[in-house]
N, C-alpha and C positions, 0 to 999 in steps of 0.2 A: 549539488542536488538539484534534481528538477521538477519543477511543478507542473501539474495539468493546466493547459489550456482551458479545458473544460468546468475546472472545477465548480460544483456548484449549479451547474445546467443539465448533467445527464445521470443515468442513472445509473450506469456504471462505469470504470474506468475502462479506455480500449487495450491498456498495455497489459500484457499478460503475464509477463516475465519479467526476474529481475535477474544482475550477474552479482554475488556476491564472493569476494576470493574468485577462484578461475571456475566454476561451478554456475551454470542455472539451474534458477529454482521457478515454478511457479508461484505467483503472489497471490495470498492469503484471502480465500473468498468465503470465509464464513465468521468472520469475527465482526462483530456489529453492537453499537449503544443501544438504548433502550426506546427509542424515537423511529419514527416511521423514514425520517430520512436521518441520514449524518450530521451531528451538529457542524462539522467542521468542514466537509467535500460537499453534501449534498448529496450523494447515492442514496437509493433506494434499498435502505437495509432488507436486506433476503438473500439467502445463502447461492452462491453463483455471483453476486456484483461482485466488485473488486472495489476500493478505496482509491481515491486518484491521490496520482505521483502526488506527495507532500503533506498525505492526512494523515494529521497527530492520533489518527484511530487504527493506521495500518501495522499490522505484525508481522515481525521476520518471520520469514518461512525458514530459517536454519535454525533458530533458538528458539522464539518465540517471543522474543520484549518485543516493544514497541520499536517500529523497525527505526524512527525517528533517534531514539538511543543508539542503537547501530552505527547510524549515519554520523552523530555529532563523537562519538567516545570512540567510534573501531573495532567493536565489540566481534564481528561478523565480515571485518575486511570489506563494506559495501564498497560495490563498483558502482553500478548503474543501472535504471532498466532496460529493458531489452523490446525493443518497438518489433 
């Protein structure tokens, strides 16, 4: 798995896409905590950011858990993002 560089400094992620199974999906821009920024990446919760690679707030775009679940159990075959 890869983490942002950024994380924590910007207010959105740049990566747009993720590969899951042989399939892109775009990654999940409207799911957000209740705080002005992310407790966990620092994005600018408002619908359009994106979560940076590695935030325990990001959700699969093919199921819907937390994509972190995904990644550690296999749940959705993750590959990688897609720069």
């Amino acid at each position: 798995m890869r983490f942002c560089l950024n994380m924590g400094e910007s207010d959105t992620c740049e990566v747009k896409r993720i590969k899951i199974g042989k399939k892109i999906y775009n990654r999940v821009d409207d799911y957000f905590d209740v705080n002005e920024r992310c407790h966990d990446c620092g994005i600018l919760n408002k619908k359009g950011n994106i979560h940076h690679m590695g935030c325990d707030m990001e959700m699969c775009p093919k199921c819907g858990k937390q994509l972190l679940i995904c990644q550690m159990f296999g749940d959705c075959d993750f590959k990688d993002f897609v720069d």
